[in-house]
BAGUTI-457508 format. One record per atom (N, C-alpha, C): residue in three letters; x, y, z. Coordinates in steps of 0.001 Angstrom, whole numbers, plus 524288, in hexadecimal, padded with zeros to 5 digits. Layout:
<atoms>
ALAXYZ
...
</atoms>
This chain:
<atoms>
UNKE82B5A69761E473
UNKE7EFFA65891E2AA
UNKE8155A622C1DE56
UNKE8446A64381DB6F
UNKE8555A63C31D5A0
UNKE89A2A5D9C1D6CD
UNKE8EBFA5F281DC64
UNKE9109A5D321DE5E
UNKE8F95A57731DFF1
UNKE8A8BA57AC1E239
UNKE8968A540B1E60E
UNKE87ABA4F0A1E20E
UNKE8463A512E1DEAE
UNKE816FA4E7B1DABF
UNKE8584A4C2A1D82F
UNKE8B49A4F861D793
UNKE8E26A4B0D1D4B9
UNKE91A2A48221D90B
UNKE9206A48F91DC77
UNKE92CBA42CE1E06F
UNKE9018A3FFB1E11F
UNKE8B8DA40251E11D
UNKE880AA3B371E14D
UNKE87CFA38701DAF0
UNKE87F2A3BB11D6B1
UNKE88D4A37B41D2ED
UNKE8E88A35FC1D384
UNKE91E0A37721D496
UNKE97A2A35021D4C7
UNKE948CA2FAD1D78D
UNKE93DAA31F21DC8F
UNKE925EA2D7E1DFE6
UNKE8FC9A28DD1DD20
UNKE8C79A28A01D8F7
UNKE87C8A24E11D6A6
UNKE8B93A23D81D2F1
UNKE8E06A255E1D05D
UNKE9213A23771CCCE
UNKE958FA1F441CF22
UNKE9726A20C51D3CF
UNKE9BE8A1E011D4B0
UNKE9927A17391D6D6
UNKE9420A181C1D9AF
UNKE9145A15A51DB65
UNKE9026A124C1D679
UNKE9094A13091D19B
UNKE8C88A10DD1CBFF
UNKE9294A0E971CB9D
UNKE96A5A117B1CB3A
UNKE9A1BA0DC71CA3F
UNKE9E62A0B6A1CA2B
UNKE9C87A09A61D051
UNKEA090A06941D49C
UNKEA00AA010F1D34B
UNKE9A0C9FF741D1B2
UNKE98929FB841D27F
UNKE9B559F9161CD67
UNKE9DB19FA141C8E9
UNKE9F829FB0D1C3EC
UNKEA5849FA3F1C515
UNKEA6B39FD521CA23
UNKEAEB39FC9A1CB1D
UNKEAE169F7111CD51
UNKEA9A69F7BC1D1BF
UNKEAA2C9F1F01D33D
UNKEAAD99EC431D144
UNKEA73C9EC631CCC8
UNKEA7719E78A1C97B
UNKEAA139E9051C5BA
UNKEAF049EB111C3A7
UNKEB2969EB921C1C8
UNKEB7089EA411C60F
UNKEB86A9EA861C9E4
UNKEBAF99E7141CD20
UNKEBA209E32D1CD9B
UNKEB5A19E2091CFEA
UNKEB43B9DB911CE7F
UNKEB6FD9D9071CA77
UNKEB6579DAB41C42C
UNKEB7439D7E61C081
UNKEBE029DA001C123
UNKEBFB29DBB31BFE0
UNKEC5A39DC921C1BF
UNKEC5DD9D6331C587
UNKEC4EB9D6711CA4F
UNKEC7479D2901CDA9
UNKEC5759CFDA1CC5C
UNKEC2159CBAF1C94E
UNKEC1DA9C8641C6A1
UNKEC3D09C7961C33F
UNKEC6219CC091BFB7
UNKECA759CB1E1BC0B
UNKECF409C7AA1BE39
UNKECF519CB211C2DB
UNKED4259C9CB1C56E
UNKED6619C25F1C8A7
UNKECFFC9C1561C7DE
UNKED0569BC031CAA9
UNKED0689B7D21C648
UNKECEF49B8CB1C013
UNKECE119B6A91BD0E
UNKED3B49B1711BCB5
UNKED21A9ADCC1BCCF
UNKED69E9A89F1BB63
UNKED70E9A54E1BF30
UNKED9FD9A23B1BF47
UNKEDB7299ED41C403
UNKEDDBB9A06D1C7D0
UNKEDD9499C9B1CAE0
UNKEDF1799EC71D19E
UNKEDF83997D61D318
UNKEE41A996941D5B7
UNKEE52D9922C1D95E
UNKEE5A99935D1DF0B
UNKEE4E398FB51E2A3
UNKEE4C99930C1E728
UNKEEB3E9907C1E85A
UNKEEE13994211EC34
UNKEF286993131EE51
UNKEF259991451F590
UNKEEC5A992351F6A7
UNKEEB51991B51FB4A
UNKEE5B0992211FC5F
UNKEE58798C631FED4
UNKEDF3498C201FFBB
UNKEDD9E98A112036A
UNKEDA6998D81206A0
UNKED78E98B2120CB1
UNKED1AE98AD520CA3
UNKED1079874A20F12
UNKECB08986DA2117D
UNKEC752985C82164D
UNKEC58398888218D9
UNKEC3999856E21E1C
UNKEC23297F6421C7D
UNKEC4EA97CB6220F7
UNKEC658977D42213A
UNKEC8E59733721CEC
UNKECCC397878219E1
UNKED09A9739C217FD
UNKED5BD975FE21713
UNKED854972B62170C
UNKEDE8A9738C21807
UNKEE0199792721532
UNKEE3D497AE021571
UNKEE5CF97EC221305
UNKEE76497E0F20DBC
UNKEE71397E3C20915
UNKEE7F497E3120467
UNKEE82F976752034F
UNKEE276973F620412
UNKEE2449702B2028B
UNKEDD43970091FDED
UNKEDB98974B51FC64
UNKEDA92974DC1F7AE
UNKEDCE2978A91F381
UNKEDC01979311EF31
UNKEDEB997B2A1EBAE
UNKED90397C351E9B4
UNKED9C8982221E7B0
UNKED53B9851D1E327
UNKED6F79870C1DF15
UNKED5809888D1DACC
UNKED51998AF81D6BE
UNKED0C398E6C1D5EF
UNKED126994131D4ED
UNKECC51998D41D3D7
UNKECD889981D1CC8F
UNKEC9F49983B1CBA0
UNKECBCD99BA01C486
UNKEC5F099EB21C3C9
UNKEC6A29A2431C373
UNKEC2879A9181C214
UNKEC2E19A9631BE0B
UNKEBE239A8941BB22
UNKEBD209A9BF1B50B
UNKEB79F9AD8E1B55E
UNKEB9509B16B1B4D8
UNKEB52F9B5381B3B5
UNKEB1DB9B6161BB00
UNKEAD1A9B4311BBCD
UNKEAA219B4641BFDB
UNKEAA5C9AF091C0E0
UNKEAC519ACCA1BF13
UNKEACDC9A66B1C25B
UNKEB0299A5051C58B
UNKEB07B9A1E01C88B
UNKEB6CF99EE61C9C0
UNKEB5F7999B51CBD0
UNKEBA12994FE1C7A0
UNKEBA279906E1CA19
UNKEBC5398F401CD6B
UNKEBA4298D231D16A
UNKEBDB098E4B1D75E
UNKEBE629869A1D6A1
UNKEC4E29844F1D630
UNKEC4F19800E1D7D2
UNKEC7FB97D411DD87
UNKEC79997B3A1DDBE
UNKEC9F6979551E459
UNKEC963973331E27B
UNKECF9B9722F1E43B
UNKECF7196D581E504
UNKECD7696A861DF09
UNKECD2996D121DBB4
UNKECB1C969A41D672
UNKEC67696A881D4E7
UNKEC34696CBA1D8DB
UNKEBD3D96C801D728
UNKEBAD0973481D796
UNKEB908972FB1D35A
UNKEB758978331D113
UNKEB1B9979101D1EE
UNKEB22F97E861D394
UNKEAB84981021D1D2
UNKEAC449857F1D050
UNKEAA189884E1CD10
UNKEA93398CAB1CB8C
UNKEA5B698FD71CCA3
UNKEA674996AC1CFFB
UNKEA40F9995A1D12F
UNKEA41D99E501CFC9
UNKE9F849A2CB1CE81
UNKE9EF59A5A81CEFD
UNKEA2619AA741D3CB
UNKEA6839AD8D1D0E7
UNKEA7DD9B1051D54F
UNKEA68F9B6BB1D54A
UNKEA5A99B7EF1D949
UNKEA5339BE2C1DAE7
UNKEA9049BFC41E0D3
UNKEAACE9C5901DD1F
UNKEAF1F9C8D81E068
UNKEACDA9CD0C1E30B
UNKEAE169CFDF1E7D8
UNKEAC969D3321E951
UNKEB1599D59F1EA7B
UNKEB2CF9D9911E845
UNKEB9049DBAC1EAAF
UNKEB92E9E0F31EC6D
UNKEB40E9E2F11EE17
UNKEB2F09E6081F307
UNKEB3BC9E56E1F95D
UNKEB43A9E1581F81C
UNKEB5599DE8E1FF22
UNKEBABE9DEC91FE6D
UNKEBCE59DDCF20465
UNKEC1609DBCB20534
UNKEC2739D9E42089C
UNKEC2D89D43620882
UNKEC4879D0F92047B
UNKEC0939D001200A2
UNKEC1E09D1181FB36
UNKEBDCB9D02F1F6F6
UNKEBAD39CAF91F7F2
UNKEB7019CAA21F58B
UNKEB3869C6C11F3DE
UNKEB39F9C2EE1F026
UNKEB3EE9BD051F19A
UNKEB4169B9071EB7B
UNKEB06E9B68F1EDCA
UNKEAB469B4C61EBBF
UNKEA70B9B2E01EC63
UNKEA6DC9ADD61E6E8
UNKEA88A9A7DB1E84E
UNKEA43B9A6681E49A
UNKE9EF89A4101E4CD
UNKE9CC59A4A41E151
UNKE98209A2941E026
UNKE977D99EEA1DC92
UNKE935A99A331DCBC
UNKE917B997121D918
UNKE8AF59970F1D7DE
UNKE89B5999541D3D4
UNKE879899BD71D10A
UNKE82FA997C51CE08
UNKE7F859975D1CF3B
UNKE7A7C993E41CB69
UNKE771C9963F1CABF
UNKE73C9998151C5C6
UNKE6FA899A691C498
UNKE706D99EE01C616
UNKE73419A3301C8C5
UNKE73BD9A76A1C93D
UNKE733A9A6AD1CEF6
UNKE72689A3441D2CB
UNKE721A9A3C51DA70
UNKE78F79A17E1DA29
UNKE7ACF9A3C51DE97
UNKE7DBB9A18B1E1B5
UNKE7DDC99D721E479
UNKE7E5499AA81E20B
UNKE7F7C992771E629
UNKE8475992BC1E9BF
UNKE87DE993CC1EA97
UNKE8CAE995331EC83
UNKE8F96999A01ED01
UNKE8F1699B941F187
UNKE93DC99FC41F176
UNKE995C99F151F5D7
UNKE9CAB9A1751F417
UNKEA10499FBC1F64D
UNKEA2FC9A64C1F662
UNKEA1D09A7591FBFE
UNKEA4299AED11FC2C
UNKEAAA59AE5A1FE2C
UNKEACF29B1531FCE3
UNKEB2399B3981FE7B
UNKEB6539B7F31FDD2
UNKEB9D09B5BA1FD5C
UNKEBDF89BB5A1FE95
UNKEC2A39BA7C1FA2B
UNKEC3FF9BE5C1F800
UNKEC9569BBCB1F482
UNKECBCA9C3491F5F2
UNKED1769C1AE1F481
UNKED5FA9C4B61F357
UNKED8B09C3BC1EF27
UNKED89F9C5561EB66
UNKEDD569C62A1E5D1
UNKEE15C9C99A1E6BD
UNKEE6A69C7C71E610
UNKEEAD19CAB71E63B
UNKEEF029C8BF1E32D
UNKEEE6B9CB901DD44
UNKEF1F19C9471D9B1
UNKEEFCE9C3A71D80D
UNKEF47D9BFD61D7A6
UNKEF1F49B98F1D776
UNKEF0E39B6FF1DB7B
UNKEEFAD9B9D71E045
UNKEEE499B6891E47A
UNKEE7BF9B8901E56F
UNKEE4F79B4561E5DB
UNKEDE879B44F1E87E
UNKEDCC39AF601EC07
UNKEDBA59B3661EFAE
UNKED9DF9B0371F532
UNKED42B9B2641F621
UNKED5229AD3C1F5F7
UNKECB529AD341F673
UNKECAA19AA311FDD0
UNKEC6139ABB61FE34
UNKEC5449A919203CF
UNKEBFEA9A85B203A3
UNKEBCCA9A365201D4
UNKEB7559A4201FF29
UNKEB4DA99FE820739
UNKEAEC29A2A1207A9
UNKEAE469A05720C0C
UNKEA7A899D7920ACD
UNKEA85699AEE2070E
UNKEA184999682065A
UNKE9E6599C9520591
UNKE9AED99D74207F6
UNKE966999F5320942
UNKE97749A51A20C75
UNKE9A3E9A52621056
UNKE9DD69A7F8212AD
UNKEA0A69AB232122C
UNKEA2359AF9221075
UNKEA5929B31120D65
UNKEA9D79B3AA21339
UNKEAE319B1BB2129D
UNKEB28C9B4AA21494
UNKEB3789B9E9216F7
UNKEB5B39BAEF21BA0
UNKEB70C9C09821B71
UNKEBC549C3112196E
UNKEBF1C9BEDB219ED
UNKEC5CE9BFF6217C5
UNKEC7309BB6C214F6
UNKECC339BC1A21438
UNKECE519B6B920FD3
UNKED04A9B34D214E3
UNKECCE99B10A216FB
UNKED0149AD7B21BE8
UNKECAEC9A97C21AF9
UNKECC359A5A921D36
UNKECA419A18221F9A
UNKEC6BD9A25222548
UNKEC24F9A21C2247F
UNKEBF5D9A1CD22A13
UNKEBFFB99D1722DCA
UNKEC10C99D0523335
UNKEC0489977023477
UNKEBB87997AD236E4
UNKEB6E09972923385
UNKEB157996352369D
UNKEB03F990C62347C
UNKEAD5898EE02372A
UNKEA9E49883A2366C
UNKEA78598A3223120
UNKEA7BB9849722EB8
UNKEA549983E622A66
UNKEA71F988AC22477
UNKEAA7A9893922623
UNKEACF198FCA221A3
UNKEAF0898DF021C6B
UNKEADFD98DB921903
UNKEAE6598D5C21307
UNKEB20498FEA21129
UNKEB4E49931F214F1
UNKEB9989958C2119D
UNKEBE039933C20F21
UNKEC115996DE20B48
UNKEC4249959320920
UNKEC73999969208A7
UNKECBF7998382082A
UNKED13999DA42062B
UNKED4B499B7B20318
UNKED4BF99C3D1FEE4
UNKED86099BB21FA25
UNKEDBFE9A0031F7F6
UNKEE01D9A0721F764
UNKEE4FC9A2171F52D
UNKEE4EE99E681F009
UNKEE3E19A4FF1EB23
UNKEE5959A1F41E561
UNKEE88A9A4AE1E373
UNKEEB719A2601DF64
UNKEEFE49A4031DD33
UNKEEC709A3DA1D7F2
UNKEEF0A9A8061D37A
UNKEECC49A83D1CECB
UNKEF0409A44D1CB7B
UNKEECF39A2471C797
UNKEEF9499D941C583
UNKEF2CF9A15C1BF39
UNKEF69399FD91BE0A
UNKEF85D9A2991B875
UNKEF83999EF61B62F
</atoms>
């Protein structure tokens, strides 16, 4: 009896605090994305292969995402339980979601490749060829 009772608290323990390792990873890989990023390669359904140019810079829970010169700033969230992890942004008013933009990223060292699909979340870091598809795949290099 004595046994059992203490596996099930192991069990409720570990359960109380997973949720605690988890968002301590989180913030880790956000550490990890913190600064600039240029892209070295950038595609989009329906435009040429690297005829735009982006810039990421991650400050804290933000990131200014620019392309081409023109900036917006969004709200990001990671999920790095999946695989391929999760980069979702959002633009944020009054506390609702006006915009979301779901996707996929890989970090490896100074290289991060995002594949964001609108509305649409991606299944891999590729390019869909469906009608009307909002995707994107960017290759960034970290800026020093």
């Amino acid at each position: 009896m004595k046994s059992g009772l203490s596996f099930l608290l192991a069990c409720g323990l570990i359960g109380i605090a997973s949720p605690c390792v988890w968002a301590s990873d989180i913030e880790a890989e956000k550490e990890r994305l913190q600064g600039t990023w240029v892209s070295v390669s950038f595609e989009a359904v329906g435009s040429e292969k690297n005829s735009h140019t982006a810039t990421l810079e991650f400050k804290d829970d933000s990131v200014k995402l620019t392309v081409d010169g023109k900036s917006q700033t969004y709200t990001y969230e990671l999920d790095d339980e999946t695989e391929p992890k999760r980069m979702d942004f959002l633009k944020i008013q009054a506390t609702q979601v006006v915009l979301a933009n779901y996707g996929l990223y890989s970090l490896a060292g100074d290289t991060l490749t995002i594949c964001h699909g609108g509305p649409v979340r991606p299944t891999k870091l590729a390019l869909r060829e469906v009608p009307n598809s909002l995707d994107s795949l960017v290759v960034l290099k970290r800026k020093r």
